[in-house]
N, C-alpha and C positions, 0 to 999 in steps of 0.2 A: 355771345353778347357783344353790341358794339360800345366801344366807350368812346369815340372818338372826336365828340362833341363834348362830354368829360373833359378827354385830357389837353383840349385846347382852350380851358378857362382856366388850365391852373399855369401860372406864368412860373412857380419854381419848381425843382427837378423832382418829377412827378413818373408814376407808372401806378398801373392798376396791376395785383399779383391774384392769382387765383392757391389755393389749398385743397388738395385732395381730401373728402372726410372717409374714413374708413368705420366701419363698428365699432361698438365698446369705447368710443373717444379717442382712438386716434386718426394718426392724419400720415397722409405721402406725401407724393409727389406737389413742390413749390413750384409755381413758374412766374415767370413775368409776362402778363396777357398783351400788354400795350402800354407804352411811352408817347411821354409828348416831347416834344424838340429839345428842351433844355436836358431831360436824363438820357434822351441819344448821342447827345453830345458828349457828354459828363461819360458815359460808357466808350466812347472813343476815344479820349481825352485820359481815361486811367486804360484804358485796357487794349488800346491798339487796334479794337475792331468796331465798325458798324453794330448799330443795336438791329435786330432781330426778333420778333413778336413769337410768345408762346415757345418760349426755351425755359429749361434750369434757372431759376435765381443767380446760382453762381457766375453764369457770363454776365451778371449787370453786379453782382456783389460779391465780396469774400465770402465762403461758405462759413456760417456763423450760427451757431446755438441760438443765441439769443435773438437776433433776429429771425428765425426760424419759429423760435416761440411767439413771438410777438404777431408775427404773421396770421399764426393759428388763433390765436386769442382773437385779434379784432376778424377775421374772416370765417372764423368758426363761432367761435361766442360770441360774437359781436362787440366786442367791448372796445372801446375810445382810446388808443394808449398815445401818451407822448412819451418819449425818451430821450437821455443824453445819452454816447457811450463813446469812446475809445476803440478805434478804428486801427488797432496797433501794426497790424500787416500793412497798411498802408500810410501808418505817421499821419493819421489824420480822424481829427475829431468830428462827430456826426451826432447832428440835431435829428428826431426822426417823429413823424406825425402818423400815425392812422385810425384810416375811417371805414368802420362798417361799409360793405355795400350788399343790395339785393340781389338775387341768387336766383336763377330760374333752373336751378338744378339740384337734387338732395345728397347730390356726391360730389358737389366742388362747393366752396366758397371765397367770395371775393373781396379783396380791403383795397382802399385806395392809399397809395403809402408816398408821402412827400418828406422831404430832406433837406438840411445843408450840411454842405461841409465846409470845413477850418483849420486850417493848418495848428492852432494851439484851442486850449480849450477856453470857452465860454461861462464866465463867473457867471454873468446875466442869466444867461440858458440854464445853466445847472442850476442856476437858485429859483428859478422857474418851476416851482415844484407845488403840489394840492395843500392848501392853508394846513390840512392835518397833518399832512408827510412834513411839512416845515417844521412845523410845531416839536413833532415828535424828535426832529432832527435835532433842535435849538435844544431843548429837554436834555437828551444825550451831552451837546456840548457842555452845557452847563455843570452836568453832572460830574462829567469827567476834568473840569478846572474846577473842582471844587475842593474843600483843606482836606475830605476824608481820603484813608489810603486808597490803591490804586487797585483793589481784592474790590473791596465796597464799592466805591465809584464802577465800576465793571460788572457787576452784579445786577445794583442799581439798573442802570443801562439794559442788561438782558433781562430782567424782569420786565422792563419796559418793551422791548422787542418783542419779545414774547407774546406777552397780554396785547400787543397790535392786531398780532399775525396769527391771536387763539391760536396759538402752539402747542405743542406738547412738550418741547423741550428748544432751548436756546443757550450757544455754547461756543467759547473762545478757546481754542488747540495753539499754544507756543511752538511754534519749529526753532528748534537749535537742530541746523544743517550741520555744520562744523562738529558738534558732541553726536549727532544721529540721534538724538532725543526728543521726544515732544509730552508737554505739560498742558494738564487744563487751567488756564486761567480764572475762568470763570465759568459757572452753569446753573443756568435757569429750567427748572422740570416743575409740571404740573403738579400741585399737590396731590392730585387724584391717579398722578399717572404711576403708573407701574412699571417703568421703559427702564433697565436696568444702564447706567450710567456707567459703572465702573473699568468698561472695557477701552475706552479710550486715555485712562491711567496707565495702562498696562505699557511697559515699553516695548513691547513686539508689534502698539499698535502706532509704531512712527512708520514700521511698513507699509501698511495700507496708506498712511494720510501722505507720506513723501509721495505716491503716483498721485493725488490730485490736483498737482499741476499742470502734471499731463492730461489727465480727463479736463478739465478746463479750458485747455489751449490758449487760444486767441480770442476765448469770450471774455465777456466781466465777470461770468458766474455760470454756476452750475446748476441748473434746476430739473430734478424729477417730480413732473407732476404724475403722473399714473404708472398704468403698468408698462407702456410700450417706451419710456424713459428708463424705466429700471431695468428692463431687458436687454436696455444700448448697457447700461453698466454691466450687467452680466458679462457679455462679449467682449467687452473691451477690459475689463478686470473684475473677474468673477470673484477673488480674494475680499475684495471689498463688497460686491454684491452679498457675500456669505454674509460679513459683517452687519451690515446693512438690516437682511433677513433677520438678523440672530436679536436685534433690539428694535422688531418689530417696525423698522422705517416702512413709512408710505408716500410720503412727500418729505421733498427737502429742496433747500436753496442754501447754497453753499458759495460764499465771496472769501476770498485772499484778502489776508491784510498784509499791504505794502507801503514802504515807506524809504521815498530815492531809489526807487527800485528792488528793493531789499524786501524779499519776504519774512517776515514776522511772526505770523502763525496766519490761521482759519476764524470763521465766525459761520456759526450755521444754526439755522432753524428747519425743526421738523415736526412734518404729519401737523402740519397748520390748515386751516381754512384756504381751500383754493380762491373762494372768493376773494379772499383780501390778498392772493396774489401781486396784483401791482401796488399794492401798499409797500407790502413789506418789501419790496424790491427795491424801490426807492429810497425808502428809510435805511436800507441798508447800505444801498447804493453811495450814498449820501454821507453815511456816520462812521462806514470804510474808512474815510481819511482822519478824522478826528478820533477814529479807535488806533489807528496805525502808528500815527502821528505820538498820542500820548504810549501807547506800549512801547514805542522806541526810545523815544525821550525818558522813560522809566528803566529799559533795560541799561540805556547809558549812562544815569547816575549811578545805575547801582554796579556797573564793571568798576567806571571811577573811583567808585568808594572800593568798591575789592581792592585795584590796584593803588589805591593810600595805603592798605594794610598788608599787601602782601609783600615781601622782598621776591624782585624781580629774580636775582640769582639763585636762591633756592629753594623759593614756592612755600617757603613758613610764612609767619606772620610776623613781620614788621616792627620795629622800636615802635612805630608809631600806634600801630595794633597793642602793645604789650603797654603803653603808658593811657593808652585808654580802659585797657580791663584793670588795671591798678587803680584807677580813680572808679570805674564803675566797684569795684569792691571796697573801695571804700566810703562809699556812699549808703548812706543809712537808708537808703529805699533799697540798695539791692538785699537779694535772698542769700544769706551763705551758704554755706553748704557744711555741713555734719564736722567734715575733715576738712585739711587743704595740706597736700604737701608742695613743695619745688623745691628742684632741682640745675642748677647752674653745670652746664658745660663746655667747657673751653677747651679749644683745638690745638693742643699742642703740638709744637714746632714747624708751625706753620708760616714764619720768617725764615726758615731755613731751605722751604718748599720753593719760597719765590726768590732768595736767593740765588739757590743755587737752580733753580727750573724754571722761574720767570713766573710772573702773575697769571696766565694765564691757566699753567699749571696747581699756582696756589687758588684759582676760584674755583677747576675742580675737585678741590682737596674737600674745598669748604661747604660743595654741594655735597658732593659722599656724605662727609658727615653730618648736614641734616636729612638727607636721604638716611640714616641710619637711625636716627634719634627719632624720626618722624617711624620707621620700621619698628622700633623696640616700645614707645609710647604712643602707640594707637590709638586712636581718641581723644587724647590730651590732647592741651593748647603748646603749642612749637612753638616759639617765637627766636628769631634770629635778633638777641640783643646787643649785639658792635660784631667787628668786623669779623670777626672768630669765637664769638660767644653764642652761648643757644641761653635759653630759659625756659624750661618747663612747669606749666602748670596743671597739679593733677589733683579734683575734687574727688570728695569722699573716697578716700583710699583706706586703707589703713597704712601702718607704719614697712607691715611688712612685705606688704606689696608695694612700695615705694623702694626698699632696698632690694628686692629681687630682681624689679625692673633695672636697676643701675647696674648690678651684678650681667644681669644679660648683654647691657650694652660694652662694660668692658671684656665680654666673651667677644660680642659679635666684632669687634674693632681688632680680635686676635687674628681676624681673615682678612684684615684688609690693614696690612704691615705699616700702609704710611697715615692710619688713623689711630689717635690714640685723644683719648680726651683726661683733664682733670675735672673733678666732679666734686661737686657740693650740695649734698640735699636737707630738708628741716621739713620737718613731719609735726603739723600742730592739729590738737585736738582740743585743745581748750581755749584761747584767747582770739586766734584765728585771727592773728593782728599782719598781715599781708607783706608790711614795710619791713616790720623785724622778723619777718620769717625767711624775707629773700636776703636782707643784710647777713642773716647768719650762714642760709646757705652760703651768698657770695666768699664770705669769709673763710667755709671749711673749702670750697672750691681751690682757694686762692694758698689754703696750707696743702693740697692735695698737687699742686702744681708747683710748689718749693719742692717738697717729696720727691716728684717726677726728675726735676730736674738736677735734684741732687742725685738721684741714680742715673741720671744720662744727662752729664754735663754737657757733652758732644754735642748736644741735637739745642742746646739754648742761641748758640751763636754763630752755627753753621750749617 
């Protein structure tokens, strides 16, 4: 076909691409059939060489998924797309238009595909979006600044996505790279569906989801539509294909969520309506940054508030931790518990450590010993209360698992010659009064540590 009365009306960087159609709905071979003056340039201009008629895509473009899909959609389905996207191999941002064209062959099809590009990105352009994709987008934002928690609001939202893209299921994956773990945040599944859910809790499955960065690459997303998509996954990571297989996937579209460049977790929808393909693509496209955005900002309050209550030096919980669950217990909304005992213990002779070994050696002393107290009381609350004191608290015990634990920890201090603690426990079962139960332990702690030191005068002042 000639197009070249075409591509001398179109004044911006412009080329007509053809698509090979194969059986059963897929597609080969992409090429670029003919440019007009401005995209021969623009190919000279990134790429060092003259443009050339009826070659690979890739000498006029990065070879790219996504454009590779879009291609196929408007030259095989015909369908109108516009898009924004992130041109990351070459640091530049790319507006992109296509148009059906007519076809005097039943084994190729053709789109006319016009462009700009930008060295930063385009608010106007990106907000340039179908009144329902905005809507649906504004929805999302709204939702997610809204007072409910950040479970609910996220939900919310994938019910939403969901029910756009008549899904079968819609679902937020947390990567913690640093721990090698990953958590569902949120998930959306048909009521009617049967798609078993539960494999993406497992922790063996951060294996599979850590390689889809790599299947991703340099697109914005990942999308299997049919079977000759699922087959490139086979090949390129069959571990995941299994998975895949194993919950029944048939279509999917899978976006990163990033935030300063930081990846964050996943957000994916599957075995949706192909037709509402460029829906959801956009919607998602689009609510990427406002899901990323708020999941980061969520996980940084909540390190914050960790580290208000953690002590930095020995990874217990904090004066400030310990004077918060003191007032939560004593607050008439909270629940008690059956029993409550605590326990006070103090690091003996540990001015003698940094005397005579310097502080450095006395803040190893000090970690040991909550290393050890954290080792013997498992489960309890640890809390480092002054500079050499610990405080434990331990619900529903009884009395005499309260003294057996203590008894252990003055065994296990028999293997570690420069730890030795004085101890004070108070074991209540009936008033369950919190203040006078640590006063008293404090007190037997403090007659436990006269004791000590009258048997090893030595170790008080040297």
């Amino acid at each position: 076909m000639d197009f070249t009365s075409l591509l001398q009306s179109c004044r911006g960087k412009t080329c007509v691409i053809s698509v090979d159609i194969y059986p059963d709905d897929k597609y080969g071979n992409i090429r670029v059939m003919a440019a007009n003056k401005a995209h021969a340039e623009e190919v000279e201009r990134i790429w060092g060489h003259g443009f050339e008629p009826d070659l690979p895509y890739e000498t006029s473009f990065p070879k790219n998924h996504d454009l590779e899909d879009a291609c196929y959609r408007c030259a095989v389905l015909h369908q109108e797309l516009h898009a924004y996207s992130d041109l990351k191999e070459l640091g530049l941002w790319v507006e992109l238009f296509f148009l059906p064209l007519e076809s005097d062959r039943e084994d190729k099809g053709y789109c006319l595909f016009s462009y700009k590009l930008a060295s930063k990105p385009d608010a106007v352009a990106m907000a340039d979006v179908a009144p329902d994709v905005a809507s649906a987008v504004l929805a999302s934002f709204l939702k997610l600044h809204g007072e409910k928690d950040l479970k609910t609001c996220i939900t919310e939202v994938l019910n939403d996505i969901r029910e756009i893209s008549d899904a079968r299921r819609c679902c937020i994956l947390l990567m913690d790279l640093e721990a090698g773990e990953c958590s569902v945040l949120g998930d959306s599944t048909r009521k009617d569906s049967k798609t078993p859910t539960g494999e993406s809790t497992n922790k063996s499955f951060y294996k599979v989801a850590v390689t889809w960065d790599r299947m991703i690459g340099k697109n914005s997303c990942l999308i299997i539509k049919n079977e000759q998509d699922m087959q490139l996954v086979k090949e390129v990571n069959p571990g995941w294909y299994e998975s895949l297989k194993r919950a029944s996937v048939e279509t999917l579209i899978l976006f990163p969520l990033k935030y300063n460049g930081k990846l964050v977790g996943y957000i994916w929808s599957s075995n949706f309506d192909l037709e509402n393909l460029n829906k959801i693509k956009a919607v998602l496209e689009l609510s990427t940054f406002f899901i990323a955005a708020k999941i980061s900002n969520y996980q940084l309050v909540k390190k914050l508030e960790l580290l208000s209550s953690i002590d930095l030096l020995t990874g217990v919980k904090n004066r400030n931790a310990m004077n918060n669950r003191i007032l939560d217990f004593t607050s008439e909304k909270y629940r008690k518990p059956e029993t409550l005992g605590i326990v006070f213990a103090d690091l003996n002779g540990l001015k003698r450590v940094n005397d005579r070994k310097g502080h450095i050696a006395g803040d190893l002393l000090i970690k040991t010993a909550a290393e050890l107290i954290s080792q013997v009381f498992s489960g309890a609350d640890v809390y480092r209360a002054g500079g050499d004191e610990f405080m434990i608290i331990v619900e529903n015990c009884t009395d005499e698992f309260l003294l057996e634990k203590v008894e252990e920890l003055r065994r296990l201090c028999d293997s570690h010659p420069d730890v030795s603690f004085s101890i004070g426990r108070c074991f209540d079962d009936s008033n369950l009064d919190i203040l006078k139960d640590m006063s008293l332990a404090d007190a037997r702690m403090y007659e436990d540590k006269e004791q000590y030191y009258r048997n090893n005068p030595d170790k008080k002042y040297r």
